[in-house]
Backbone as CSV, one residue per row, in Angstrom:
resi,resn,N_x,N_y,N_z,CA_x,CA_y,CA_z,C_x,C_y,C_z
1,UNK,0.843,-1.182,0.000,0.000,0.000,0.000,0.885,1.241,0.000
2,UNK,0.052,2.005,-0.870,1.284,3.563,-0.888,0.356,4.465,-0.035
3,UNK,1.696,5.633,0.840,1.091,6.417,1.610,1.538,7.672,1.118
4,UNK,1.011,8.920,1.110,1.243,10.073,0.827,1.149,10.948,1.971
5,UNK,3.022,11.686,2.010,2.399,12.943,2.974,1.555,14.130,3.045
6,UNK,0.544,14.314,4.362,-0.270,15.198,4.925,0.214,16.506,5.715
7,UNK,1.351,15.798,6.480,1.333,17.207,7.198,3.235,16.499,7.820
8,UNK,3.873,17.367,8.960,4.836,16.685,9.332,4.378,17.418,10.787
9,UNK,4.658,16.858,12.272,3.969,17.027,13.480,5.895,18.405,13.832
10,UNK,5.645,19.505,13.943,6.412,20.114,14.747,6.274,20.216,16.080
11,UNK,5.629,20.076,16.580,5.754,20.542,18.611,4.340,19.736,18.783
12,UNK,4.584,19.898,20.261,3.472,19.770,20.995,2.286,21.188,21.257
13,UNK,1.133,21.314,21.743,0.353,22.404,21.808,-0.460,22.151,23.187
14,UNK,0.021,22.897,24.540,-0.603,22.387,25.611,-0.840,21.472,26.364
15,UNK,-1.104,21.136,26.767,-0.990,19.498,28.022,-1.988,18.896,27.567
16,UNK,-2.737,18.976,26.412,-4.126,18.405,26.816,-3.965,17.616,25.252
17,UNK,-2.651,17.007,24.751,-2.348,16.179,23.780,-2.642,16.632,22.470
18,UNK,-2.991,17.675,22.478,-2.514,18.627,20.328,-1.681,18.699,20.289
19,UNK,-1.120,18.824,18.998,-0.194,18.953,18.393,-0.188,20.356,17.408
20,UNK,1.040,20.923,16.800,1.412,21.764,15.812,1.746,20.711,14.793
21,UNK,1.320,21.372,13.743,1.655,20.801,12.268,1.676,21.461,11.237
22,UNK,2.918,20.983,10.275,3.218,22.286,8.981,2.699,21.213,8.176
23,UNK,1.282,21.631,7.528,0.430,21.132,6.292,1.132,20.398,5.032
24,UNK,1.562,19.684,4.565,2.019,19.012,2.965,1.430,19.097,1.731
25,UNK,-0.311,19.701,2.563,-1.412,18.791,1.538,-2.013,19.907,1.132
26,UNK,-2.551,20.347,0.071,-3.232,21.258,-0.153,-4.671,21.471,0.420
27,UNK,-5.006,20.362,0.110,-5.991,19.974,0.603,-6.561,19.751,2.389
28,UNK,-5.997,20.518,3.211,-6.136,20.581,4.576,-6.915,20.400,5.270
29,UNK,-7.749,21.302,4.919,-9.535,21.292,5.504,-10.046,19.771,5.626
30,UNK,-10.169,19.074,4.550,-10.330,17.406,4.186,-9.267,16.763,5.214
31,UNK,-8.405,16.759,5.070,-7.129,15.668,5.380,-7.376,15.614,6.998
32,UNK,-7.544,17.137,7.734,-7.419,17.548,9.346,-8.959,17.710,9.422
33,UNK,-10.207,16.843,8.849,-11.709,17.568,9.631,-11.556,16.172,10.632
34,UNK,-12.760,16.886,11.373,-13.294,15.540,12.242,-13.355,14.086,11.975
35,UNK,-12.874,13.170,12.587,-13.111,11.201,12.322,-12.061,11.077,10.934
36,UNK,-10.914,12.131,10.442,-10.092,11.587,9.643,-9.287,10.484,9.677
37,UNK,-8.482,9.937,9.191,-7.792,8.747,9.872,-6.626,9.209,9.170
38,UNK,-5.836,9.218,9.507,-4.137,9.865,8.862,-3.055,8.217,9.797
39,UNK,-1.949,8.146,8.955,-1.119,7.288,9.972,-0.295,7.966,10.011
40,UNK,0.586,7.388,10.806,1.531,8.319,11.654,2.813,7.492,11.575
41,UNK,3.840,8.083,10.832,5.193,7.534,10.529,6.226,7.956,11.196
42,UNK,7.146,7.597,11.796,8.198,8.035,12.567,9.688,8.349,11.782
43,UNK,10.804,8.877,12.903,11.501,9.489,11.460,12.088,8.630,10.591
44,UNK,12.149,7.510,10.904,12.659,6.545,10.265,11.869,5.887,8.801
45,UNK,10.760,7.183,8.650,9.480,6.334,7.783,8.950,5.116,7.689
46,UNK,9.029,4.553,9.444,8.071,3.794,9.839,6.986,3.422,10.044
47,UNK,5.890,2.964,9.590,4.715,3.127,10.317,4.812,2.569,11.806
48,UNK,4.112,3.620,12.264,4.104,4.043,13.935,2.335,3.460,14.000
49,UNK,1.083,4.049,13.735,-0.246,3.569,14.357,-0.982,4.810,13.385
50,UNK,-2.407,4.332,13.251,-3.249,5.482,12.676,-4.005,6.138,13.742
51,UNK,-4.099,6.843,13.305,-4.597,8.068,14.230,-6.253,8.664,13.832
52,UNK,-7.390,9.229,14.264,-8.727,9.540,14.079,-8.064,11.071,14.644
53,UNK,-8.627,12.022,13.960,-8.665,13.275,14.535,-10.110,13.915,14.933
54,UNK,-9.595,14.002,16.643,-10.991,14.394,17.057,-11.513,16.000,17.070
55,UNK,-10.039,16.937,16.771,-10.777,18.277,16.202,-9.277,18.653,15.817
56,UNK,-9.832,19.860,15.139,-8.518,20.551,14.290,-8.980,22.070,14.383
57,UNK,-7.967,22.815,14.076,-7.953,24.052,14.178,-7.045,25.014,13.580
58,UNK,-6.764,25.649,12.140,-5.919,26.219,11.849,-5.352,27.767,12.498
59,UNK,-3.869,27.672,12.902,-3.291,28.749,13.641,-2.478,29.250,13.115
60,UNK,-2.398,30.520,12.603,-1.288,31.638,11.755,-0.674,30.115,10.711
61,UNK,0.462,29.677,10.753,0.944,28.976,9.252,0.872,27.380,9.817
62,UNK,0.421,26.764,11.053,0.445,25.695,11.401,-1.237,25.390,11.790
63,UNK,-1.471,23.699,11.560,-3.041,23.431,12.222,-2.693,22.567,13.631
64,UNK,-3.678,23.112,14.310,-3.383,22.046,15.600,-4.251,21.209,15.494
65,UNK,-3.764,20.006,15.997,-4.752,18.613,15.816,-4.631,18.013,17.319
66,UNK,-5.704,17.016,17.005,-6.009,16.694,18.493,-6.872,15.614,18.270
67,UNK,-6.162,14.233,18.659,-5.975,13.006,18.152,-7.003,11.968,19.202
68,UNK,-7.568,11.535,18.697,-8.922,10.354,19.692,-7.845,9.540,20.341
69,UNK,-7.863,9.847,21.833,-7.574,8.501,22.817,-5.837,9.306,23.209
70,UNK,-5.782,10.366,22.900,-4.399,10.504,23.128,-4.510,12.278,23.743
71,UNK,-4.699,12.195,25.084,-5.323,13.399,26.006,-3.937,14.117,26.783
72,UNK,-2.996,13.896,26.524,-1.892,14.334,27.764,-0.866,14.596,26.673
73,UNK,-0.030,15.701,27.006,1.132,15.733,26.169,2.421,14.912,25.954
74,UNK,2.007,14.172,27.611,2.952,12.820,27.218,2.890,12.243,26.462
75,UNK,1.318,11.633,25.874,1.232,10.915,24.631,1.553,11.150,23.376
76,UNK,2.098,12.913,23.024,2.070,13.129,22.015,3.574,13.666,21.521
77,UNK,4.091,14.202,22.583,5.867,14.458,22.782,6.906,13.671,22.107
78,UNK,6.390,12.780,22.122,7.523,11.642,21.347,6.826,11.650,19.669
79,UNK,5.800,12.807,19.301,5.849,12.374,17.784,6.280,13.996,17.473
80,UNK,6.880,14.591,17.755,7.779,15.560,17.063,8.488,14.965,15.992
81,UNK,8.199,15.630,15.264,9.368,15.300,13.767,8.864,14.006,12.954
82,UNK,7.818,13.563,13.800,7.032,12.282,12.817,6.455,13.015,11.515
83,UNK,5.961,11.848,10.728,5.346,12.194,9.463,3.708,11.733,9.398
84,UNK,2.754,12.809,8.835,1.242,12.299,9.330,1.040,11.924,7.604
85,UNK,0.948,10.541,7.105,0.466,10.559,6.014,-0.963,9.891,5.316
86,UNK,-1.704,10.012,4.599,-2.918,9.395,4.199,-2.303,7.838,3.297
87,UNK,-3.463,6.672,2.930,-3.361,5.735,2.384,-3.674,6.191,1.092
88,UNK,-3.541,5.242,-0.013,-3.579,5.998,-1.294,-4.998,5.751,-1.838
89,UNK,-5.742,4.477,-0.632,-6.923,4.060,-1.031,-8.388,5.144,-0.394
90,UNK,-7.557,6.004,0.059,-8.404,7.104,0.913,-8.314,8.477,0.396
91,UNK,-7.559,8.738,-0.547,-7.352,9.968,-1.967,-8.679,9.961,-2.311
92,UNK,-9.167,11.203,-2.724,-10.626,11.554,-3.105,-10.059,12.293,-4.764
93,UNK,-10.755,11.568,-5.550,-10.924,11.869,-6.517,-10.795,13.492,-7.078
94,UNK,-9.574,13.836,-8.418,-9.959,14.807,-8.397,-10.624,15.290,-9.635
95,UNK,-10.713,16.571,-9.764,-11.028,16.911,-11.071,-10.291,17.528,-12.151
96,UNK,-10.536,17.925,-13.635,-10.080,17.976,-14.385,-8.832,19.273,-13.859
97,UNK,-7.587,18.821,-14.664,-6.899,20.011,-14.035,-6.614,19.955,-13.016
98,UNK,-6.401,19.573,-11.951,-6.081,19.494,-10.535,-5.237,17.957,-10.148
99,UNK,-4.462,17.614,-10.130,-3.276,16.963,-9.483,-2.916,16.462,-7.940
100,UNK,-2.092,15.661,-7.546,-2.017,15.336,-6.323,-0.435,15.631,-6.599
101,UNK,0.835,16.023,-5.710,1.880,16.756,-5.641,2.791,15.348,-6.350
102,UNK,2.278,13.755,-5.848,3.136,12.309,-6.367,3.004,12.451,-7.607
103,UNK,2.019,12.881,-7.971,1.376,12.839,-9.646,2.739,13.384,-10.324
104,UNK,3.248,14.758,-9.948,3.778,15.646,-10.922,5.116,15.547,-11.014
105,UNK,5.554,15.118,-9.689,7.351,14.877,-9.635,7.583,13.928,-10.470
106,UNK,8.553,14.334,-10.686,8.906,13.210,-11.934,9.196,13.418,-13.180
107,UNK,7.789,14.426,-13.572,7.339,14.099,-14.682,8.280,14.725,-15.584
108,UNK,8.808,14.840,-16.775,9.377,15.399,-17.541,9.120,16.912,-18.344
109,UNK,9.694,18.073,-18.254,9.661,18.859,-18.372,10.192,19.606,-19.984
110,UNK,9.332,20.170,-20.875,9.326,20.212,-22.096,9.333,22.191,-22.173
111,UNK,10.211,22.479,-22.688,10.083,24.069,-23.799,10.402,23.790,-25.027
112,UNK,9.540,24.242,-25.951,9.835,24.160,-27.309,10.230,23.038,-27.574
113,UNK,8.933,21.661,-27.190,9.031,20.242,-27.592,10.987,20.122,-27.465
114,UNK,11.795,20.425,-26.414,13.096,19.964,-25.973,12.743,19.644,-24.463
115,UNK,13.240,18.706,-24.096,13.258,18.177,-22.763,14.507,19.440,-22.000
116,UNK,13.716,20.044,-21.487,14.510,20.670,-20.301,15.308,20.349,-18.913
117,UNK,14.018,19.584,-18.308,14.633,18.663,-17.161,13.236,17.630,-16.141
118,UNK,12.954,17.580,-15.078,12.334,16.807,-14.737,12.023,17.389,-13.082
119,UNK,10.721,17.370,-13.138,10.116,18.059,-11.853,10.371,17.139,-10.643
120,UNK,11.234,18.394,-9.175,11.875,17.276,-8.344,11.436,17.593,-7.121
121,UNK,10.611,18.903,-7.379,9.857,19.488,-5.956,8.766,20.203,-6.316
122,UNK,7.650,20.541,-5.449,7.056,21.494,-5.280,6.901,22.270,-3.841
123,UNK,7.194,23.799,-4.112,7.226,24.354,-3.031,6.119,25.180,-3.044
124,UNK,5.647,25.804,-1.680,4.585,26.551,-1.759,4.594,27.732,-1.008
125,UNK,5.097,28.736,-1.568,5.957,30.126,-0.781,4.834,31.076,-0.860
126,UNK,3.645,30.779,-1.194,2.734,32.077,-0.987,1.247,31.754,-2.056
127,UNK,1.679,33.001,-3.107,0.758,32.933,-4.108,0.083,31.753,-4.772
128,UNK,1.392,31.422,-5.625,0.937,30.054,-6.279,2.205,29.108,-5.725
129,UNK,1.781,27.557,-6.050,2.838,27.224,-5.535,4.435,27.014,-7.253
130,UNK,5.399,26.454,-6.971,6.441,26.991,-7.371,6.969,25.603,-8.156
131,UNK,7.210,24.991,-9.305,7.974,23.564,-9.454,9.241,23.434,-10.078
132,UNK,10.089,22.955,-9.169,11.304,22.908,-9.164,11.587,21.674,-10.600
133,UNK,12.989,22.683,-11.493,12.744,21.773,-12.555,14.028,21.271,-12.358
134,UNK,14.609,20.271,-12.192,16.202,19.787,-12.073,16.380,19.685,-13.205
135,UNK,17.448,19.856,-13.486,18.613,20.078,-14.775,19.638,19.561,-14.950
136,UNK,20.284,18.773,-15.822,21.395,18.383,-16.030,22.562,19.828,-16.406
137,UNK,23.544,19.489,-15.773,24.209,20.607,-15.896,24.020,21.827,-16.039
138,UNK,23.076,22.502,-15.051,22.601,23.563,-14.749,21.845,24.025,-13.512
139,UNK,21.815,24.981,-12.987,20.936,25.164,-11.715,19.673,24.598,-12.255
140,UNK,18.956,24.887,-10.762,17.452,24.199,-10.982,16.945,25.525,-11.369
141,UNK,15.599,24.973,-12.191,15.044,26.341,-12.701,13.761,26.465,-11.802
142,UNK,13.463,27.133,-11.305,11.992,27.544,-10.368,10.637,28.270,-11.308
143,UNK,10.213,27.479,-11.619,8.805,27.792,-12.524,7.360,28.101,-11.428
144,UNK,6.978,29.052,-11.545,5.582,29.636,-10.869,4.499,28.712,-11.682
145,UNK,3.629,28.041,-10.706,2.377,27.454,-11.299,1.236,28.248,-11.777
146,UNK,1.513,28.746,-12.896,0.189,29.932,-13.391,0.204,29.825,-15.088
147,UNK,-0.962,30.088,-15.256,-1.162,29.054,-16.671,-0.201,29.938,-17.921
148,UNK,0.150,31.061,-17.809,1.021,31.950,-18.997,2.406,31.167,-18.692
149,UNK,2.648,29.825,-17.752,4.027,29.228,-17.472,3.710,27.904,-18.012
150,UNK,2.638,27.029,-17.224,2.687,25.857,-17.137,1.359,25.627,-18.142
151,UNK,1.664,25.149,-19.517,0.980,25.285,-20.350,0.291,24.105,-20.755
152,UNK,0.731,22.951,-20.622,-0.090,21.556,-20.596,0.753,20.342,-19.494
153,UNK,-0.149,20.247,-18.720,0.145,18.725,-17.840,-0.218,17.788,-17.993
154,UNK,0.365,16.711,-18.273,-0.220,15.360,-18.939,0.446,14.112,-18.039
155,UNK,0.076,13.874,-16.834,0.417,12.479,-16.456,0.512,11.803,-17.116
156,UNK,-0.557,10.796,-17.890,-0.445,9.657,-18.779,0.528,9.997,-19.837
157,UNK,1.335,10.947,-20.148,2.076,11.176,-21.035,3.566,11.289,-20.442
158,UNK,3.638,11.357,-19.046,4.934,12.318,-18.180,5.176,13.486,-18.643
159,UNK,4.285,14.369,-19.068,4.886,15.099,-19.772,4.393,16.639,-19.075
160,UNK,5.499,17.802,-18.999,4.783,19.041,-18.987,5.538,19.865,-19.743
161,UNK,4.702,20.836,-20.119,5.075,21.747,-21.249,4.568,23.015,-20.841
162,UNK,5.943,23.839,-20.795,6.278,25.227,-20.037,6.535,26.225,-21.032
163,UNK,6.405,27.439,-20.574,6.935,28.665,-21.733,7.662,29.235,-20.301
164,UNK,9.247,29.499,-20.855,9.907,30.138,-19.807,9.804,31.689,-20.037
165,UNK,9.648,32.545,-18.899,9.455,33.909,-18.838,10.992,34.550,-19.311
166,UNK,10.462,35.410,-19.697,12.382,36.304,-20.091,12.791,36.431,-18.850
167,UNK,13.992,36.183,-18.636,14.292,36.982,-17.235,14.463,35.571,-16.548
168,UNK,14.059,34.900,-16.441,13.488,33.386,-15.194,14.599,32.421,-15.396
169,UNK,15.622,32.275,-16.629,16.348,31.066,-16.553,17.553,32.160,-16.725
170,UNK,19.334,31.625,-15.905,20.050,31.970,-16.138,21.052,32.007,-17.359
């Protein structure tokens, strides 16, 4: 079974067993509502146990969660730096145009039908989020996800096809 990351657990939040967490998923609201089931990987990308979230709450750039059966911060102290990820059989369908972050890495990166390089991250610094294009013998190029950039995405093909901005590649 494949798991995808949700969130990664930074701190503890109070005695009363929440947690802080920096989000993975775009999709947040879904992943952190009530009776979710997320598992919980340790740093070793172990599976550790699944978890039900009995409420959530988003705070300035982190959500606090607060996990069924696990009430004391003792219980929750030892998952600093764990990984909260979903099963792949629990992904909700998406729609046209819209992607899951496993989908896109990878995929091969096209200007002017030439292979440029191959998508090795996505970051998400604000506006839109950002996809890192690795390069053979060259820096990585940082492409903004906005449609005057990223001009066709084609999983079943690996393929994406970019128009680079003047100015954007060295």
């Amino acid at each position: 079974m494949n798991f995808y990351n949700v969130a990664v657990i930074v701190n503890e939040k109070g005695l009363q067993g929440e947690v802080k967490v920096k989000s993975l998923t775009d999709f947040s609201e879904e992943r952190f509502a009530k009776k979710s089931m997320l598992s919980l990987f340790n740093k070793a990308d172990k599976f550790v146990s699944e978890l039900e979230i009995s409420h959530s709450r988003k705070q300035k750039n982190v959500w606090i969660l607060k996990f069924s059966g696990l009430n004391s911060i003792n219980d929750v102290e030892p998952f600093k730096g764990f990984t909260l990820k979903i099963a792949e059989e629990n992904l909700t369908e998406l729609g046209e145009g819209e992607f899951y972050y496993h989908d896109i890495i990878g995929l091969d990166v096209f200007s002017n039908d030439e292979k440029i390089g191959i998508i090795s991250e996505i970051l998400q610094p604000g506006a839109n989020d950002v996809w890192v294009v690795k390069r053979q013998d060259k820096t990585d190029l940082l492409l903004p996800y906005i449609d005057s950039v990223i001009i066709n995405v084609s999983v079943k093909h690996n393929r994406v096809d970019v128009v680079i901005p003047e100015g954007l590649d060295d």
